[in-house]
Phi, psi and omega in degrees: 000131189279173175235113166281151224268344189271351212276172171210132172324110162279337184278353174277320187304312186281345177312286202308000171230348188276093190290289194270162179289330191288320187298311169301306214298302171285352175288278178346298205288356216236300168308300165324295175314297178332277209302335170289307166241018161251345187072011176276068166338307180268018174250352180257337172250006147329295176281350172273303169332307196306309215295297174295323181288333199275337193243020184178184151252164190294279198332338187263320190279349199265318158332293182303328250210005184029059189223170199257117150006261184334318194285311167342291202282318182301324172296307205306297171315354180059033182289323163194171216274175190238150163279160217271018175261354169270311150322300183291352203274300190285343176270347155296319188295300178299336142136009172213161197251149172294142182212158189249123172244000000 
């Protein structure tokens, strides 16, 4: 594949910058919505991978969270669907919660 010299990653752009918590927070919050009306799963734990590479490595967060790298990485991949106490399992590590508005 060739590589052009202008281009840019976004999932790399967004590891290296979604920095503050107020950042994640609206990224996470944005995604959610998306997923909320389109229904794209997998572009909503896209952003929880972004989200966990921006605050940790997976291999550490998958550890707090007593799941396996590997099982991790499978939802990410939409390989398989996660139950939603699990979803709550990863909005605790990160440091936030589901809220009904």
């Amino acid at each position: 594949m060739k590589e052009y010299k202008y281009t840019l990653d976004l999932e790399k752009y967004l590891i290296e910058n979604l920095k503050s918590d107020e950042d994640i927070k609206l990224y996470l919050n944005a995604s959610l919505k998306d997923y909320l009306e389109d229904g794209d799963y997998n572009s909503f734990c896209r952003a929880l991978e972004i989200v966990i590479k921006a605050k940790d490595s997976v291999s550490r967060f998958a550890k707090k969270i007593g799941m396996s790298r590997t099982h991790l990485y499978s939802l990410f991949r939409n390989e398989k669907e996660p139950k939603f106490s699990t979803i709550i399992k990863i909005f605790r590590e990160l440091g936030y919660e589901l809220e009904i508005a």
